[in-house]
C-alpha positions in Angstrom: 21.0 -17.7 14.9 21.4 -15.5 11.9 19.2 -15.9 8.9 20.3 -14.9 5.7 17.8 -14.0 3.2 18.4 -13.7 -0.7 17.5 -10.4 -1.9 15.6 -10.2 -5.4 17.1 -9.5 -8.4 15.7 -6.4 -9.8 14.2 -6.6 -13.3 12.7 -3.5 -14.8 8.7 -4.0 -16.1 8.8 -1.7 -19.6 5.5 0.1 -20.1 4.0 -0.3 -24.1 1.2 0.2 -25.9 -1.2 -2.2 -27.2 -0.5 -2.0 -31.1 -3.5 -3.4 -31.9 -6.7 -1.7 -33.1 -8.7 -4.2 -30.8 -6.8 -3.2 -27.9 -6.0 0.6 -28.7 -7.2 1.3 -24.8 -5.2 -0.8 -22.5 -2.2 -1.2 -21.6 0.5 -4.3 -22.0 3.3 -4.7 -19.0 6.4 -7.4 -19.8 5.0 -10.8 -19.8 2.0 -10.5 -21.3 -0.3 -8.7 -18.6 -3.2 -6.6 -20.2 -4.3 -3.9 -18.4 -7.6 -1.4 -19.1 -6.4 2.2 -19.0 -9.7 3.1 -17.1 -11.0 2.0 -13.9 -13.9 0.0 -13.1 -16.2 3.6 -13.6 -15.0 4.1 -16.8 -12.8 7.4 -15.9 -8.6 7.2 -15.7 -7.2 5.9 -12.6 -6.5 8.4 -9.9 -8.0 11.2 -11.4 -9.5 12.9 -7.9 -11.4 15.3 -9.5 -13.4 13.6 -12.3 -16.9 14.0 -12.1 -17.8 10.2 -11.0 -20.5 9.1 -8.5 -17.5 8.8 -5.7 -15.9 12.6 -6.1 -17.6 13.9 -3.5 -17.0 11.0 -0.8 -13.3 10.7 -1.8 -12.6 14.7 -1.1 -14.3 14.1 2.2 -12.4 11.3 3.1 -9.0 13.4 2.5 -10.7 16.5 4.5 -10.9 14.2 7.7 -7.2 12.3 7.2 -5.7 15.3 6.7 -6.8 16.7 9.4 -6.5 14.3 11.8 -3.1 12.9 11.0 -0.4 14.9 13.0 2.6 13.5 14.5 1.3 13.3 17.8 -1.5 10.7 16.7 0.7 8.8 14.6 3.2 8.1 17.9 0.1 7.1 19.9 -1.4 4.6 17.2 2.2 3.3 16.4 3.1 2.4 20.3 -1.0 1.0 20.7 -0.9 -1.5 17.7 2.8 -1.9 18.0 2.0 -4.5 21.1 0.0 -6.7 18.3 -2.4 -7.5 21.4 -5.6 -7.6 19.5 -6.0 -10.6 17.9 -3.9 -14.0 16.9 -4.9 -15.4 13.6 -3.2 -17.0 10.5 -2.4 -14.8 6.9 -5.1 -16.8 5.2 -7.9 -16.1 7.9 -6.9 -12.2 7.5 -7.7 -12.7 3.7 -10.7 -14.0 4.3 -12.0 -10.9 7.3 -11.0 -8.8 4.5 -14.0 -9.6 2.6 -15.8 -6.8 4.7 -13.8 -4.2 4.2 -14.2 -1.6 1.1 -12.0 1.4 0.8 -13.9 4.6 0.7 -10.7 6.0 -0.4 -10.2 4.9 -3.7 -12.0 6.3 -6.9 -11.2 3.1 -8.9 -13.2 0.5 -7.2 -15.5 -0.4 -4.8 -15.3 -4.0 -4.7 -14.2 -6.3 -1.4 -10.4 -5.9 -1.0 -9.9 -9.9 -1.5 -10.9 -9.1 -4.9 -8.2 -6.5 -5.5 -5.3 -8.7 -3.4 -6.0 -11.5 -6.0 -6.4 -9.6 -9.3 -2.8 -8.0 -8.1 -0.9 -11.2 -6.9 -2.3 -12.7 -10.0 -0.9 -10.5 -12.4 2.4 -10.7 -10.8 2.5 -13.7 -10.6 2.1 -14.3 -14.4 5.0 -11.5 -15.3 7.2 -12.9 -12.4 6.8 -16.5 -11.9 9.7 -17.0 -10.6 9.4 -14.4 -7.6 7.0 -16.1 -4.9 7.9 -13.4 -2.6 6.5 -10.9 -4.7 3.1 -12.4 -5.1 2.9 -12.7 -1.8 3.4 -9.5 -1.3 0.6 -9.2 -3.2 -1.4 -10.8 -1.8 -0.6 -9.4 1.8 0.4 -5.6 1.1 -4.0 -4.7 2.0 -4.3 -6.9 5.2 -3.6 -4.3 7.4 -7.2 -2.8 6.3 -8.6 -5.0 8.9 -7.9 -2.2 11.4 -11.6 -0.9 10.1 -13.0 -4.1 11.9 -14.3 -4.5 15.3 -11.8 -6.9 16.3 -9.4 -4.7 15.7 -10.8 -1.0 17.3 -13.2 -0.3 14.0 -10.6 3.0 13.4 -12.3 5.3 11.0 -11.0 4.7 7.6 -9.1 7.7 7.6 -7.0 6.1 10.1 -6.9 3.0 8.1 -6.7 3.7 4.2 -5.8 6.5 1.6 -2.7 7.5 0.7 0.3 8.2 3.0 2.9 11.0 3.9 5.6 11.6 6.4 4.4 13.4 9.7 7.1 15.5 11.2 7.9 17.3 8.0 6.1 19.7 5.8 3.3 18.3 3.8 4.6 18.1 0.5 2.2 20.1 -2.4 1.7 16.7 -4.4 0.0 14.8 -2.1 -3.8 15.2 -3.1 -6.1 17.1 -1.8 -3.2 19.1 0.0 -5.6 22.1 0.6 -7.1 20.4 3.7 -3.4 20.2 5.8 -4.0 23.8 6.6 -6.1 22.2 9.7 -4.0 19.7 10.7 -1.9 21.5 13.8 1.0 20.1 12.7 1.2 22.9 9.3 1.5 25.6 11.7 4.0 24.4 14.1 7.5 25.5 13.2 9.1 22.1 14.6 7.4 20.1 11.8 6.5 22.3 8.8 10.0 22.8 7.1 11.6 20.6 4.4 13.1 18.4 6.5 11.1 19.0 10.0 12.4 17.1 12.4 14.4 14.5 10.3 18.0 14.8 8.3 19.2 14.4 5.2 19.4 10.7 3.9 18.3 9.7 7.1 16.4 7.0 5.2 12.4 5.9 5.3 12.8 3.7 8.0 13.3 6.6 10.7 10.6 8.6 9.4 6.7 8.4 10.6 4.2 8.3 8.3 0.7 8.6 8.6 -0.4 5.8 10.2 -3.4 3.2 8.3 -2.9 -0.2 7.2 0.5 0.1 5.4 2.7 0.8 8.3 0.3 -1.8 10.7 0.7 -4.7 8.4 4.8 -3.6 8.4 4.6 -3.6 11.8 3.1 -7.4 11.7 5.1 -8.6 9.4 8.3 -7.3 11.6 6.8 -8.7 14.9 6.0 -12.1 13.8 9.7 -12.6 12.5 8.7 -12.5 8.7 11.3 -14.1 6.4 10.3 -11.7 3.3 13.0 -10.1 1.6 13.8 -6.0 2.6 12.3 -5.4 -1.0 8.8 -6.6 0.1 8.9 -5.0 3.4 9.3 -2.1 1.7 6.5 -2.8 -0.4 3.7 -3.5 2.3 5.1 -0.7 4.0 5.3 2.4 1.8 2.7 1.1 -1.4 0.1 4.3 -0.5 3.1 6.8 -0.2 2.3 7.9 -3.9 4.0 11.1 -3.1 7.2 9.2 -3.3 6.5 7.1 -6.4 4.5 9.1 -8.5 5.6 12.7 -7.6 9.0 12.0 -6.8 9.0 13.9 -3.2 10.7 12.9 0.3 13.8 11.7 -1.8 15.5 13.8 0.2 15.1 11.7 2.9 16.0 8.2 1.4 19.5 6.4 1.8 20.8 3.7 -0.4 18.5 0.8 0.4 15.6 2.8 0.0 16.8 3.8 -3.3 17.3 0.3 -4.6 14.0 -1.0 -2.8 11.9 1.7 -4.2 12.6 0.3 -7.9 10.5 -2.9 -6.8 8.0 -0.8 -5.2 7.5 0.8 -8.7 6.9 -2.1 -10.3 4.6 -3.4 -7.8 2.3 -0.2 -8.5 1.6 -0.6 -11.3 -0.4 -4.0 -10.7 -1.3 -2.6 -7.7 -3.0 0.1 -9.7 -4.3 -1.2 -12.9 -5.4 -4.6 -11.8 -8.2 -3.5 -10.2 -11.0 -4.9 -12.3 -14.2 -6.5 -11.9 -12.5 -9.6 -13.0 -13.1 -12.1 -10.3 -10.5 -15.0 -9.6 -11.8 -18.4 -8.7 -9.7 -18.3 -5.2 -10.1 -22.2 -4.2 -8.3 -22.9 -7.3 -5.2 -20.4 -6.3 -5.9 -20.6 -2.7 -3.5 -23.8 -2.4 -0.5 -22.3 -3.9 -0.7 -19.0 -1.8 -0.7 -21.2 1.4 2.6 -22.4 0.2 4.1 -18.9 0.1 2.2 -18.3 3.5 4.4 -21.3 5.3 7.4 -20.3 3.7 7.2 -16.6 5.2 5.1 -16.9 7.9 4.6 -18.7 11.1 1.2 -20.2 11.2 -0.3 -18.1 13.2 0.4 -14.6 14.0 0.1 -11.8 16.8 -2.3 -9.0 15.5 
């Protein structure tokens, strides 16, 4: 049986300033959401080399993933979690492990991911009421963090979070913290450290590896339990770290059509994915019952891990 699933209509989010003297620092997205324009340490998001009481750990974190992800271990993590042997458990329950995990990766916050999956859905969710899918996305695009637990092979979080990149081609310049690839074996081996390495052009995202962490393992989920979400969230889950795409505009070179289109969703998605990140707590009982509604609509009860 063949399941047809609507695709989203695309609706661009506009970007304005606050016009108000009260609210001269933050920023407004369409529908109303107010955003700070500095994180929760008081310095401007994703600035890597602000003098803030993370710097230091951040740097360190991106000396070790660069490193370490080459095209070789990204084949071998890919075919290992691909089985989804690990563990069988429903969305909500991943939620919930997720309270364990913080991401020593990200110079905006340091407070349990749950936090940051509700502040995000949330915000959505008032801009685009209409678009359950997307809050659900949301709420889901982080899960795959739970690779840093035991139940799952407690990877280092290098293998887990940060941002992402193709493997296979060069390392593009934009990605931060470039500087450290220069260990990684894969910048000095001719078959992978050209423009286009061992891929073609508009060969489109979904033939290329990227580094592998919790983006491509909760694709890779969503894909093996049969997901119902539309292209535009896979997309989402998938690629939401690749700021080298989003941000810096590099790889396009390697997109077709439906990346093209999808990548305008992903955009928007960013930018709560971004600047949500408060310490503005959500009272989850109270939202908890509508999310399980998305969840059955999407999602088998349980899944394979």
């Amino acid at each position: 049986m063949t399941i047809l699933i609507e695709q989203p209509e695309f609706v661009e989010v506009e970007e304005e300033k606050v016009c108000s003297e009260e609210n001269e620092n933050e920023l407004v997205l369409d529908g109303g959401f107010v955003v700070p324009t500095t994180n929760a340490f008081g310095h401007t998001f994703r600035d890597y080399d602000v003098n803030s009481e993370r710097r230091d750990g951040v740097e360190e974190f991106y000396r070790i993933q660069h490193i370490n992800q080459s095209f070789d271990f990204v084949k071998r993590m890919r075919e290992d979690y691909g089985k989804l042997g690990k563990v069988e458990m429903s969305i909500w329950e991943c939620c919930e492990l997720l309270n364990e995990v913080v991401d020593e990766s990200d110079p905006d916050l340091d407070e349990p991911q749950i936090e940051h999956l509700l502040q995000t859905a949330e915000a959505i969710r008032k801009d685009y009421p209409k678009e359950g899918w997307l809050h659900l996305t949301a709420l889901i695009h982080d899960l795959g963090k739970v690779l840093h637990l035991p139940a799952f092979g407690e990877l280092p979080q290098w293998a887990v979070v940060g941002d992402t990149f193709p493997v296979g081609c060069a390392f593009d310049e934009s990605i931060v913290h470039h500087k450290h690839f220069q260990e990684n074996p894969d910048y000095s081996n001719p078959a992978y450290n050209t423009k286009y390495g061992i891929y073609s052009e508009g060969c489109g995202l979904n033939n290329v590896l990227m580094s592998w962490g919790h983006d491509d393992y909760m694709y890779l989920v969503a894909k093996g339990n049969n997901s119902t979400l539309p292209s535009a969230g896979l997309f989402i889950i998938r690629y939401h770290s690749f700021y080298a795409l989003h941000r810096a505009g590099a790889y396009k070179h390697l997109m077709n059509e439906d990346d093209i289109e999808n990548l305008k969703w992903l955009k928007v998605f960013n930018k709560y994915d971004l600047y949500s990140k408060s310490k503005v707590r959500i009272d989850v009982e109270k939202v908890k019952p509508y999310y399980l509604s998305l969840i059955e609509k999407y999602f088998p009860a349980k899944l394979r891990w």
